[in-house]
C-alpha positions in Angstrom: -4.7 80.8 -2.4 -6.7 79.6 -5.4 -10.3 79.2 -5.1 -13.6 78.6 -7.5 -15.5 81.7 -8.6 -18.4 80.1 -9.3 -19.6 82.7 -11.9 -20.3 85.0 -8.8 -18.8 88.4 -7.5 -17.6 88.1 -4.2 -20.9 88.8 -2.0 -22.6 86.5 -3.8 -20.1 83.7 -3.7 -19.5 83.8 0.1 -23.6 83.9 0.9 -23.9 80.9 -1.5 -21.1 79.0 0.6 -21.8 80.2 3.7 -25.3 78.2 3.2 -24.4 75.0 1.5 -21.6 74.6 4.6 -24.5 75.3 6.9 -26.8 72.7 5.6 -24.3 70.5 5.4 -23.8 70.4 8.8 -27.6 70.4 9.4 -28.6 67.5 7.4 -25.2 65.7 7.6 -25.2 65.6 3.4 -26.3 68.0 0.6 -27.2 67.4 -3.2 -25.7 70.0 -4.9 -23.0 70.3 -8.2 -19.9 68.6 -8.0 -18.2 72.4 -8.5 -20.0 73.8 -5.7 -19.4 70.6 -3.5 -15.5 71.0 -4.5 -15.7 74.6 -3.1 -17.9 74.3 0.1 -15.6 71.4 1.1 -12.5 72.9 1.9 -15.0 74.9 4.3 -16.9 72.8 6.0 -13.7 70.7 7.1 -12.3 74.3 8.7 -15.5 74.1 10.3 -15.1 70.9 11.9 -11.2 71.5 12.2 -12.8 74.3 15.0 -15.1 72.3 16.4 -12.4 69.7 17.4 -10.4 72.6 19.0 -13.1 73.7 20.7 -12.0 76.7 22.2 -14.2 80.0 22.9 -12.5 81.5 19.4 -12.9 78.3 17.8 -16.4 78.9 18.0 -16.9 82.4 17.8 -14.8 82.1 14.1 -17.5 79.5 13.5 -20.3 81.4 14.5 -19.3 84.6 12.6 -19.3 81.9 9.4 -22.5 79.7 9.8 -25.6 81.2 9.6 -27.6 79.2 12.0 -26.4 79.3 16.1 -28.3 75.7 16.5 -26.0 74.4 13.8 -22.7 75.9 15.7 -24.0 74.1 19.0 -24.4 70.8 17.5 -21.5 71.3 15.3 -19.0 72.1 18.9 -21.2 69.0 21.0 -21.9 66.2 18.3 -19.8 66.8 15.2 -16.6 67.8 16.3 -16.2 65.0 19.5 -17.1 62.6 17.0 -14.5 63.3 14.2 -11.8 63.6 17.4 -10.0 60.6 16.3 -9.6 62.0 12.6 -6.9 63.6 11.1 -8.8 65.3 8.0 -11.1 64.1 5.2 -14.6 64.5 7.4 -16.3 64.8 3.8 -17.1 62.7 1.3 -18.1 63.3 -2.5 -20.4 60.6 -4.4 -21.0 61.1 -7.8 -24.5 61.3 -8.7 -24.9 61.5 -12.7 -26.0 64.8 -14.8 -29.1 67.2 -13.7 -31.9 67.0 -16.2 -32.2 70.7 -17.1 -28.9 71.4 -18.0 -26.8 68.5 -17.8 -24.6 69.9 -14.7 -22.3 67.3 -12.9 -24.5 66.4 -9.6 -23.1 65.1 -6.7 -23.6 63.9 -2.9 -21.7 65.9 -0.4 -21.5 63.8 3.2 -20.2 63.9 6.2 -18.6 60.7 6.9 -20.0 58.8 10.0 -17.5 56.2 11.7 
């Protein structure tokens, strides 16, 4: 499997995921750089991939992920009925234009709402 290191050791890297999924399915869409969107997304449509399943270890996988409880609630009773009828791509990337301090690619990471 190949991944994105992100210029981070493992611990790191996983903490700094492990949030931007989790807001993502807070807010419903993140600002963030279009290499740490590319690298949370694969994630976050696991996450939803378990919340359509459903199941008691569906969730328990998702709660040993997220960091938030509330999130995993509304991500098994809002988020995952809703995306029942889809077969993938819950997430959506918008380009956004360069950050001002360093010029870093910034995009729009959504969840897309039928």
């Amino acid at each position: 499997m190949s991944y994105q290191k992100l210029s981070r050791k493992s611990g790191p890297r996983r903490a700094l995921l492990r949030g931007l999924v989790t807001s993502l399915l807070r807010s419903g869409s993140i600002e963030t750089t279009a290499a740490r969107a590319a690298a949370s997304r694969p994630i976050a449509e696991k996450m939803i991939t378990l919340a359509k399943r459903g199941d008691l270890h569906a969730r328990r996988q998702a709660i040993s992920f997220l960091l938030d409880e509330d999130v995993v609630t509304s991500l098994f009773e809002k988020i995952g009925p809703k995306m029942e009828n889809r077969e993938g791509g819950y997430t959506r990337i918008i380009q956004k234009g360069p950050r001002r301090g360093d010029g870093a690619p910034m995009v729009i990471l959504e969840l897309i709402s039928d």
